[in-house]
MARLOVEX-79763 format. One record per residue (C-alpha): x, y negated, z. Coordinates in steps of 0.001 Angstrom, whole numbers, plus 524288, in hexadecimal, padded with zeros to 5 digits. Example, Ala and Ser with C-alpha at 12.3 -4.5 7.8 and 13.67 -1.06 7.14 Angstrom:
<atom c1="8300C" c2="81194" c3="81E78"/>
<atom c1="83566" c2="80424" c3="81BE4"/>
END
This chain:
<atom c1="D706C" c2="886DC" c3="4144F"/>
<atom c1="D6D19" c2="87823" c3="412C4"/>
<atom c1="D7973" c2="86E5A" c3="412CC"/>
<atom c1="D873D" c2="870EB" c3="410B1"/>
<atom c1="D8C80" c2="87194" c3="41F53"/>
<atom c1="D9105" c2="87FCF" c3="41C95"/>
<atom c1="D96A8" c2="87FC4" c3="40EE5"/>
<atom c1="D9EBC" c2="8876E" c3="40A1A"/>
<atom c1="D99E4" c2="892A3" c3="41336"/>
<atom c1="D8A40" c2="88FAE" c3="4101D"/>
<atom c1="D87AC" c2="88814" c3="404DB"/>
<atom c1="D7A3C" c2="87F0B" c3="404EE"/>
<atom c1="D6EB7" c2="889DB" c3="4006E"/>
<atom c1="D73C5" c2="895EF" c3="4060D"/>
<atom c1="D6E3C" c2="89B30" c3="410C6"/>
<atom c1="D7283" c2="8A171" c3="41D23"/>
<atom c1="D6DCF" c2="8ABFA" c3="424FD"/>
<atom c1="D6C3C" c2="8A9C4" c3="4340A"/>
<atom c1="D6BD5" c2="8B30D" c3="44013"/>
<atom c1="D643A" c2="8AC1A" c3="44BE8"/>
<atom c1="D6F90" c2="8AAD5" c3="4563A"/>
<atom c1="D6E03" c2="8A460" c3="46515"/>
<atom c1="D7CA5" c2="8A31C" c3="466D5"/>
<atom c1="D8A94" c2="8A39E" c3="45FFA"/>
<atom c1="D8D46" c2="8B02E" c3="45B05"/>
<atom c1="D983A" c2="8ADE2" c3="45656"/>
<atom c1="DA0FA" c2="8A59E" c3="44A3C"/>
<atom c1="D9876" c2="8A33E" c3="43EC0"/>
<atom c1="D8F80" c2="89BDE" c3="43736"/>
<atom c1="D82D1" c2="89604" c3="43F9A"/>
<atom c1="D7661" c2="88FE7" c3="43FE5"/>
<atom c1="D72EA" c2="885FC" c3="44A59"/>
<atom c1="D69E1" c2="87AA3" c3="44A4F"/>
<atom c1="D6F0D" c2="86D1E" c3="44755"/>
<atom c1="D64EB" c2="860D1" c3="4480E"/>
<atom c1="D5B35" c2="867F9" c3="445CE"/>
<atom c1="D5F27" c2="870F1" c3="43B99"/>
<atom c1="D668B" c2="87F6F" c3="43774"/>
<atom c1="D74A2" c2="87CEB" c3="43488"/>
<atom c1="D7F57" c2="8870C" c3="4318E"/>
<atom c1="D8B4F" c2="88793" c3="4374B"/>
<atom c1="D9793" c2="88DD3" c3="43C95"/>
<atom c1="D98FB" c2="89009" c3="44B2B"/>
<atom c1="DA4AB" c2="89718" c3="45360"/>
<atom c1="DA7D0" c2="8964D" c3="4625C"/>
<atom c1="DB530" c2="88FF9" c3="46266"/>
<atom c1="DB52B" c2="88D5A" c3="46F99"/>
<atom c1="DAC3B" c2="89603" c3="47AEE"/>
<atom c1="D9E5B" c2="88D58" c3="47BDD"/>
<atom c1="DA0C7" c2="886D2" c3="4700D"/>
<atom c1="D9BC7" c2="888BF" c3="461E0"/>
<atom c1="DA354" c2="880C3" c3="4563D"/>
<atom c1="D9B1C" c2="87EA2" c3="44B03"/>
<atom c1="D9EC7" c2="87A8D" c3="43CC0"/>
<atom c1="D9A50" c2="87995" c3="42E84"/>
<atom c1="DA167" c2="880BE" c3="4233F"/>
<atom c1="DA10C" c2="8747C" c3="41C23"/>
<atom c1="DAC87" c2="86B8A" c3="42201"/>
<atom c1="DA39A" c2="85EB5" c3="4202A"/>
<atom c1="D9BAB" c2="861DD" c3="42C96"/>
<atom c1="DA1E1" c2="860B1" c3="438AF"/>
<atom c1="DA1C7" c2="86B2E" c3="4443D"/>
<atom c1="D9EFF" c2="869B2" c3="450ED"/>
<atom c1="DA061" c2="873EA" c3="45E16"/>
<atom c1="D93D8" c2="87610" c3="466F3"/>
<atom c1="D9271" c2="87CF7" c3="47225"/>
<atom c1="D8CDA" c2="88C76" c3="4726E"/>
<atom c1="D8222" c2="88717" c3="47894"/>
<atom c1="D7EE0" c2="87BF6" c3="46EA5"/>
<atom c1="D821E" c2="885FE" c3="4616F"/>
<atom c1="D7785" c2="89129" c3="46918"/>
<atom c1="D6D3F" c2="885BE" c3="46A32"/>
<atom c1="D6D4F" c2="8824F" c3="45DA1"/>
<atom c1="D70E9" c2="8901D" c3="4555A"/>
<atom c1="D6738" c2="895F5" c3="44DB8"/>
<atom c1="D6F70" c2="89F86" c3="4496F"/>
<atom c1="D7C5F" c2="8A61A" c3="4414F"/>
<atom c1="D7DA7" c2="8A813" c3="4344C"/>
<atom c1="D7EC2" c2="8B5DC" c3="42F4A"/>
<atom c1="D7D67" c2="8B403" c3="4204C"/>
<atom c1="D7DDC" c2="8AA6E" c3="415DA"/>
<atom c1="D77E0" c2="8ABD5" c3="40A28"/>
<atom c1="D7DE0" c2="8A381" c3="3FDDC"/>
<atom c1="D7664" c2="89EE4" c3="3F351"/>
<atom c1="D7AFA" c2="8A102" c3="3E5ED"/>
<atom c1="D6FD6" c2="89EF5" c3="3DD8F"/>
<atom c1="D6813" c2="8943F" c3="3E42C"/>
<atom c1="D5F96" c2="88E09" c3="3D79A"/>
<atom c1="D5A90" c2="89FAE" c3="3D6F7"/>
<atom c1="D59C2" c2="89FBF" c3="3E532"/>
<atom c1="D5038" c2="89386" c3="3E61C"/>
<atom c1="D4926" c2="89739" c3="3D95D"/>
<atom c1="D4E95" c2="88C30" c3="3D169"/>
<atom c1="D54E7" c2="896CF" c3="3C77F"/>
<atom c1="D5265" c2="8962D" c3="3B8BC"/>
<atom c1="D4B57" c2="8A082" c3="3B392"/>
END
């Protein structure tokens, strides 16, 4: 994860595993495309036709899209997230 858009749920270096999706399947945490680029976030269907979308951390602001605009721009749900607790071991900047 790069950027701090869902702290405190993902933290900047952990990673997140993704299931290619076409369409809402449900509540949860998401990837779609945004300029350009992956972002993660959460998605439910308040309303029939329409998605809501929002970051964990409250400095970002939401927004609601329809279905139709969330499916063409998914790339898919997130099924895992994996938390770095070591990162200097992980990278191979650990001391000897």
């Amino acid at each position: 994860m790069i950027g701090d858009s869902m702290i405190p749920t993902i933290k900047p270096g952990d990673y997140a595993g993704i299931v290619p999706v076409t369409t809402y399947r449900g509540p949860g945490l998401y990837s779609i495309e945004k300029h350009g680029e992956p972002v993660l976030l959460r998605a439910e269907m308040r309303t029939p036709g329409t998605v809501s979308v929002w970051y964990d951390n409250p400095r970002y602001a939401g927004a609601d899209m329809s279905l139709y605009a969330f499916s063409e721009r998914l790339l898919g749900k997130v099924c895992a997230i994996c938390q770095v607790i070591d990162r200097p071991l992980m990278t191979g900047e650990a001391a000897p």
